[in-house]
N, C-alpha and C positions, 0 to 999 in steps of 0.2 A: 244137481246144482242146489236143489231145495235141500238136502242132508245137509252138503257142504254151508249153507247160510245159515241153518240152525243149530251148529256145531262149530263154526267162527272162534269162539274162543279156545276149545280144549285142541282146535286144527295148529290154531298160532302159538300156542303153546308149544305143541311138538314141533312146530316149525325151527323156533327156536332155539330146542336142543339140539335137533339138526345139524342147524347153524353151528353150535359149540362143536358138537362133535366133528363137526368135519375140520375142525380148527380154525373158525375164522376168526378175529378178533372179537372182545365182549362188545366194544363201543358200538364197532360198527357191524354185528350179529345185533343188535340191541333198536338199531336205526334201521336195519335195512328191512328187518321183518316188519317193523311197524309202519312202515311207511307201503312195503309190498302189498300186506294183508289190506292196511288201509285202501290203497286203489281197488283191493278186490271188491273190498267189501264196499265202495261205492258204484261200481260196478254191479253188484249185486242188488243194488237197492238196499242193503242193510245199515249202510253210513249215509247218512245226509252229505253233499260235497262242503256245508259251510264248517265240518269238522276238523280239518285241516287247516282252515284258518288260523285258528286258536294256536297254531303250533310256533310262530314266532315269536306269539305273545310268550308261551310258556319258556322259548330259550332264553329271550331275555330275561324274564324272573328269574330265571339260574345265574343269571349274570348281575343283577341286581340284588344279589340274597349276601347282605352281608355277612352272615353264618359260616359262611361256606373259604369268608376270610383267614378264620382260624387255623385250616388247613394249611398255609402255604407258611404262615407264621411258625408253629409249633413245629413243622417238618424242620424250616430253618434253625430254630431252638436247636431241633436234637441233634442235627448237623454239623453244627457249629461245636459243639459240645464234644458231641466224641472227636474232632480234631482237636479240644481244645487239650486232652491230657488228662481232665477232670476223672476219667473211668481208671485211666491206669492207679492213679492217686488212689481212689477210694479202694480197688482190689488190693493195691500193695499194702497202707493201712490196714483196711479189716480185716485183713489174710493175717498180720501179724497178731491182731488181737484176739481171734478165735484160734491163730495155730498151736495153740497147747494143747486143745481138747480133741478129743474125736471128731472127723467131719467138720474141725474147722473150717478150712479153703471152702467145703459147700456154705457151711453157714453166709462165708462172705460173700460169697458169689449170689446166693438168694440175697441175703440183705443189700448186695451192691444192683442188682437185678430191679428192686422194689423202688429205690431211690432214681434209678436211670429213668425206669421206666413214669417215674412220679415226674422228673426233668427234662427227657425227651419225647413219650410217647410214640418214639419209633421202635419196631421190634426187632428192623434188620442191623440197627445202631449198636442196639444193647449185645446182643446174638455174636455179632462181630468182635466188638471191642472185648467183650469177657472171654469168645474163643480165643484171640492172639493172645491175649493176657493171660487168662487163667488157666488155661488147657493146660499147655507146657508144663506149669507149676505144681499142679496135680499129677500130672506123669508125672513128674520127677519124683516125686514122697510115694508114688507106689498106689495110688489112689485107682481104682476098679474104671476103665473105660467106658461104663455101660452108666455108670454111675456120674462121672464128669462130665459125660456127653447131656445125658440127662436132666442136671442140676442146670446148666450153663442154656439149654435150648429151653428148657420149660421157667427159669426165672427171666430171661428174654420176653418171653411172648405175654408175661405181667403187665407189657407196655401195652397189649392189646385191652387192657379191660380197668388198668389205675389211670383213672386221669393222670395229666389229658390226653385220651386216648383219642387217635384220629376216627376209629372204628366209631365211636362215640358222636362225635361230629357227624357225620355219614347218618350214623343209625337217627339220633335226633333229628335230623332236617327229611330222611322220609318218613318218618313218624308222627311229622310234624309236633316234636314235643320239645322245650327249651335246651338247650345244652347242657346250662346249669344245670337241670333238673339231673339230667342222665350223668352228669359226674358226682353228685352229693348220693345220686344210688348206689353209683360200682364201688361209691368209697371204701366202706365196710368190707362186701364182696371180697375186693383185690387184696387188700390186705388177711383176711380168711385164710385165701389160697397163698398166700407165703405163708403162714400159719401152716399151713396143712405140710407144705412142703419142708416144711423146718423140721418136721414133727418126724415125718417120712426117715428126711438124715438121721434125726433120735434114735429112732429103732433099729436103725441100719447100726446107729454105732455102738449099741447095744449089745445087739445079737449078734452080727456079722465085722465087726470092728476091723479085721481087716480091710476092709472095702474101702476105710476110711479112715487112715492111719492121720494123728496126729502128724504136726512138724515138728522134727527133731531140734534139742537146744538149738544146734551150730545154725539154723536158719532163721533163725529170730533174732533180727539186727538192731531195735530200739530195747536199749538198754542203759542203766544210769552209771555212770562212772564208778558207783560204787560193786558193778557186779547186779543190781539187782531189778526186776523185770518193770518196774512200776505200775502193776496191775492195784495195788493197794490205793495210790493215788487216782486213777481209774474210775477204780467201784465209787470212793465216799466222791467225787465229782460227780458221778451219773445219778449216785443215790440223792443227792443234794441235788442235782437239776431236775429229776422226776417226783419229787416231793415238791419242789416249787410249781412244777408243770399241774401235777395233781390237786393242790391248792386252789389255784389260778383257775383251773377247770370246775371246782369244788364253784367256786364265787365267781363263775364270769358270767352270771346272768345279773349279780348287781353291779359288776365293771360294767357291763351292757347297758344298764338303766343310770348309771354312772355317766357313759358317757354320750347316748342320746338325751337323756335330761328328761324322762317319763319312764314308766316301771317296765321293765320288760320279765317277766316270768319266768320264760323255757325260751332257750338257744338250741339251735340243730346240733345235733352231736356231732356234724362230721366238720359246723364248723368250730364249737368247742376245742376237737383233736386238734385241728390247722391250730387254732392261736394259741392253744397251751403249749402245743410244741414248740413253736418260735419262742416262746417265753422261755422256756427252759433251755434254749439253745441259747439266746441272747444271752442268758446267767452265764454259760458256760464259756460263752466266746470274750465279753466281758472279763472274768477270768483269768482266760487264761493271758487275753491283751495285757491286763495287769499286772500280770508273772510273768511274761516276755520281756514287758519293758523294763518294770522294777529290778527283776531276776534276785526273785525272792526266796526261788527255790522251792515253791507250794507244789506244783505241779507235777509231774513227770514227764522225761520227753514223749514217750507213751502217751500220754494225756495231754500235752500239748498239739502235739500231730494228729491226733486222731478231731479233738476240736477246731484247729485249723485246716483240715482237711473236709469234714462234715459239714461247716457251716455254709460255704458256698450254694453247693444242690441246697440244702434245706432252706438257703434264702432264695433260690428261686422259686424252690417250690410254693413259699409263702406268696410272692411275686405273683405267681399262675395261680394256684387255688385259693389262698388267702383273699385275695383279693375277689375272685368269684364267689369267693362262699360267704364273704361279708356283705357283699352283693355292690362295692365298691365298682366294681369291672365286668366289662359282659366276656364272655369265652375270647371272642376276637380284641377286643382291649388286652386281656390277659394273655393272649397269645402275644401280641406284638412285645406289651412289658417284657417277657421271656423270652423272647429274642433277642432285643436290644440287653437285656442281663446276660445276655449267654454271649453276645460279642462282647461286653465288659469282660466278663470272667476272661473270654480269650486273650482281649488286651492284656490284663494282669497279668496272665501268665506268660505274657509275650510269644505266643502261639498263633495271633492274629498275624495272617498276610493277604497279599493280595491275590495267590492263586489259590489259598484255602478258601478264602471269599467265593471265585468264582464257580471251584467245585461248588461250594454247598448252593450258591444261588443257583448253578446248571441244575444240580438233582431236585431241588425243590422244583422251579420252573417244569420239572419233567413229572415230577408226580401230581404235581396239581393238575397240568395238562392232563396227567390219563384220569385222575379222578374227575373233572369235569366234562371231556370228553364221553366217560361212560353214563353221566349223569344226564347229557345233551341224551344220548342214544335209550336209555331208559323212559326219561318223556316221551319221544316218540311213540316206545312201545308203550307205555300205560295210556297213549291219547287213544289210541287205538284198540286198546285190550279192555279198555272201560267203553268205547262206543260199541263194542260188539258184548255188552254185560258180562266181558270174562270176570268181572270181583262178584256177582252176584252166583258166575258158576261157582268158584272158588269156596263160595260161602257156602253154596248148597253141598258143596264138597266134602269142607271141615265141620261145617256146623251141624249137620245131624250126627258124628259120632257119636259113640256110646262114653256116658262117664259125665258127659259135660265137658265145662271150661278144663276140668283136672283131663280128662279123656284128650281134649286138643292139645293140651301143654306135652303131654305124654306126647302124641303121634308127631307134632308137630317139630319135639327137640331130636325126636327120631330120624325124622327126616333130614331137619337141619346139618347134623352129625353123619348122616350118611351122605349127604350132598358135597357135603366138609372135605370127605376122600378126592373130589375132584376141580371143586371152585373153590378160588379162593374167598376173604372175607368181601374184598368190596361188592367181586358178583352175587356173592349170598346178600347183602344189603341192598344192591341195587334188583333183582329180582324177585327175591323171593320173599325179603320184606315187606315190598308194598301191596303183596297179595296177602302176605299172611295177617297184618296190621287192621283192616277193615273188621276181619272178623273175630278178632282178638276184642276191640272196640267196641263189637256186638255181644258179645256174651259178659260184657262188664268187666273184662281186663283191662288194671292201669297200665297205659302203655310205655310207662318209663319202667315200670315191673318188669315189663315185658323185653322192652329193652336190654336192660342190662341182663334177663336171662340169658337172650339168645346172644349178647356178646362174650356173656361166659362161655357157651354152649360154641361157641365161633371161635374160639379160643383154639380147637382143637384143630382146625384147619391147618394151622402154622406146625403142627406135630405129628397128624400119622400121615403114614404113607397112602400112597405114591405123589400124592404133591404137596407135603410138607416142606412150608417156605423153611422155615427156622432151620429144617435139619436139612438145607440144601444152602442155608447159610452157613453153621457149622463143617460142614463138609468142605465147604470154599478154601476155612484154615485152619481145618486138622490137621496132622501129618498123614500124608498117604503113603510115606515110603520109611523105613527104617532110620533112624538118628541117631547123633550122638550130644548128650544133655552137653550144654557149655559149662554147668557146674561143675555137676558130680562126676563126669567124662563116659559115663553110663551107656549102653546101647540102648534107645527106648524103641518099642516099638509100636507099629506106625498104630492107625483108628481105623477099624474097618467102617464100612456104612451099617450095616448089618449090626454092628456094638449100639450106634449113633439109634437106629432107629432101636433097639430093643432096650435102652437106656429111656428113650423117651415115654414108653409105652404107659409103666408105673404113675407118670404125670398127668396122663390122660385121662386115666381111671380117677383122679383124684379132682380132675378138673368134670371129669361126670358126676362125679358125687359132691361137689358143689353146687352143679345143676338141678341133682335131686332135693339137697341140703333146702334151696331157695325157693324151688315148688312147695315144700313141705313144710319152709318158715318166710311165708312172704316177707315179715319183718326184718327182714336182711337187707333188705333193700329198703335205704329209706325215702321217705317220697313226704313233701310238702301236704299236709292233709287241708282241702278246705274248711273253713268254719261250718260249722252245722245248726242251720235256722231253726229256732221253734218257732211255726209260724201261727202257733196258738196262742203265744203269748207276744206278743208283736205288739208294743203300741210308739202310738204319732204324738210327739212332742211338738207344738207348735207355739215357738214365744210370742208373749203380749208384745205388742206396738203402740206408741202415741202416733193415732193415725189422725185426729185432728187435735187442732192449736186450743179446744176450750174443755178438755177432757178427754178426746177421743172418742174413739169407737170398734167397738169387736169386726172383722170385717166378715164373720161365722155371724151375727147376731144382727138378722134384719132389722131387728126392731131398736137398734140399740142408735144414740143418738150420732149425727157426721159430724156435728161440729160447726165449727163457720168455718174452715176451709174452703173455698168453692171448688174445688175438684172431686169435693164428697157427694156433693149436692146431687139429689137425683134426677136427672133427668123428665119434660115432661114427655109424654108416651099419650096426651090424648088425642084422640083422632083430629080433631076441630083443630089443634092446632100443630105449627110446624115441630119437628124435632130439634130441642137445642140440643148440642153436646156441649158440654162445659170447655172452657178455654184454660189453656196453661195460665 
């Protein structure tokens, strides 16, 4: 019994895996060991019984934590959305505008990937809608299965780490570090990794160009009466909107100081990116509204479709991060804004009904409930795992490695990534984060750094096997049995799972060498720096006052004269006689 009390914590630990492994649910694996251990260990004399007290107070602060609002808001966003139509629009679009080149359809599918994921932050949303959509259309041109499966699961799971990412919200509130903060870091990040994967297509269509066969004429259906593609209209639009974006970016520290009315310096860059792009988008929507209506003939339909198609997401996204990163809205303001845009958009398109309503309110209702129920069952176990010093074990644990803070980053994204193979993200957040966070904290790592590492690093959960969400989302609407294309009248055949996951593989690698990328340039991540005091040159500005009515007086300067005021007047203080205090 004396082993068992003075090993408490690494006991509950395993207890815990236990739990998992025998398959019980996380919530309540989460609750039931902390609440069990906790009886032991009062039992033992190792808890005080008033420890348990505390535990109602803790459920209501989960319940009380308006943070934790953005979840059910944003969820509803992305729900709302991929019913509204908005995914098909953008795949059909940029599939036309990259299908001349090599590995167009991927291009579009990353690029429509980056913007879903910027507009819903669901990863089963995006996952879904681009499998119906863009699978088929990639089979059909002859596109490598290892390769569409790939592109379509790993530009998906973008939604995991580009605001607003739910995984974000989660990781922020046990981290206790603002939301804002951990979306203005993954900014750069997310966009990186389309970077990279854009890059990935490049070489493929390079080297291997079959894999990635362009679309032929007869599939490119935006076309101008005359015969010709209007890719020329196109370019000089976009070149003229990113010259104005570029400007805009150039001088939006005096637009800044402009429009607060005092100098401002230096702007964050990621919120620079948000308002230059809306500028440039506005140019271009503007525009094109005035070549629609005029019918001036400036534009092409190319060029008209693709900007009435784009501006929507991109005006939400303004909506949701714009709004955070000007610091106008807190994450849960901007989640609700994005919501209520995302049933506008639905109305527009008249996609809005009353049982597309109810689906998306049932599935949100149901995810917030598991993500707060695991959050309830979490508290338990850390009221309990902190009275028996399991964070002080934890720490003795990680913190004598060798190497230092680079030594824990190392072991740590190790393990993250091999844990990856069997928990999903929120359990990796609700466990394993609040053990890892204390001593991340201790050796002087910022924790929104740190954050956004391990959301990169979490990223891969959604991708390898055996419990990769994403590629069990794909698998849902692949074909699994042989076809025949309704175009080209072709036999396609079907996706094995085996293609799905070894398609995926290539992303993974990519998404670890962004992990390494951000250890090795912390400046990746950007983070709010505090001001830094000199406290040697430190001085006290104290203004003069007319403290009385016939000159005044220093109120620093004993000797200096009150005045006739009689509130100045001093007091007499000698013993023989009583104390007056002066009167108002």
């Amino acid at each position: 019994m004396e082993f068992f009390a003075n090993n408490l914590a690494p006991i509950m630990f395993a207890g815990l895996v236990a739990f998992l492994l025998v398959g019980f649910p996380l919530a309540f694996s989460l609750g039931a060991c902390g609440l069990f251990f906790g009886f032991i260990g009062i039992e033992l004399g190792v808890l005080p019984e008033a420890l348990l007290q505390a535990l109602p107070l803790r459920i209501f602060g989960i319940m009380q934590n308006d943070t934790l609002l953005a979840i059910p808001f944003f969820t509803l966003m992305g729900l709302i959305l991929e019913r509204s139509g908005m995914a098909e629009d953008l795949l059909d679009t940029i599939g036309q505008v990259f299908g001349p080149v090599r590995g167009g359809l991927a291009f579009a599918v990353i690029f429509v990937g980056a913007l879903l994921a910027a507009t819903t932050g669901v990863v089963a949303a995006s996952v879904i809608s681009m499998g119906l959509i863009s699978l088929p259309i990639m089979l059909r041109y002859g596109y490598d299965r290892r390769i569409a499966s790939g592109t379509i699961v790993a530009s998906g799971t973008l939604a995991q780490i580009i605001p607003p990412s739910l995984v974000l919200i989660v990781l922020a509130d046990q981290l206790g570090r603002s939301v804002g903060d951990m979306y203005k870091g993954a900014f750069i990040p997310g966009f990186m990794l389309m970077g990279f994967y854009v890059l990935l297509v490049v070489l493929l269509a390079l080297f291997k160009p079959k894999m990635v066969p362009a679309l032929p004429p007869e599939a490119r259906v935006f076309r101008q009466p005359n015969g010709k593609s209007g890719y020329t209209s196109l370019a000089v639009l976009a070149l003229l909107c990113t010259t104005v974006a570029l400007v805009f970016a150039e001088n939006y520290a005096a637009v800044h100081s402009w429009w607060k009315g005092e100098v401002v310096e230096r702007v964050a860059l990621d919120e620079t990116i948000v308002v230059s792009l809306c500028a440039g988008v506005a140019l271009a929507f503007v525009l094109a509204l005035i070549n629609k209506t005029t019918k001036l003939g400036l534009l092409s339909l190319l060029a008209e479709r693709v900007t009435f198609v784009l501006v929507p997401p991109l005006l939400l996204i303004f909506l949701v991060l714009g709004t955070i990163f000007l610091g106008v809205a807190t994450p849960t303001e901007g989640g609700a804004m994005g919501a209520v845009g995302a049933l506008i958009l639905a109305l527009v398109r008249r996609r809005l009904s009353l049982t597309l309503l109810k689906q998306a309110l049932n599935s949100t209702t149901k995810l917030s409930c598991f993500v707060l129920f695991i959050l309830v069952g979490a508290t338990m176990f850390s009221l309990t795992f902190q009275g028996v010093d399991g964070h002080r074990w934890v720490e003795h644990l990680l913190s004598d490695l060798p190497g230092g803070p680079v030594g824990f980053l190392i072991v740590v994204n190790i393990m993250v990534f091999l844990l990856a193979f069997f928990l999903d993200y929120f359990e990796l957040a609700f466990i394993v984060v609040p053990l890892l966070a204390p001593v991340a904290d201790k050796l002087g790592i910022d924790l929104v750094w740190f954050g956004v590492l391990l959301a990169v690093n979490m990223q891969t959960s959604f991708m390898h096997p055996p419990f990769g969400f994403a590629l069990f989302y794909l698998r849902s609407v692949a074909p699994d049995k042989e076809y025949t294309d309704k175009v080209t009248k072709k036999r396609i055949a079907p996706v094995t799972t085996g293609q799905i996951i070894m398609g995926a593989l290539p992303f993974v690698f990519i998404q670890l060498l962004m992990v390494g990328l951000i250890i090795a340039f912390p400046g990746i991540v950007a983070r709010d720096k505090p001001p830094v005091l000199d406290l040697e040159h430190v001085e006290i500005n104290i203004p003069s006052a007319d403290f009385g009515s016939t000159g005044g007086s220093d109120p620093l300067n004993p000797d200096a004269s009150a005045g006739s005021d009689p509130q100045f007047e001093t007091p007499n203080f000698n013993d023989d006689a009583p104390l007056e205090i002066p009167k108002e």
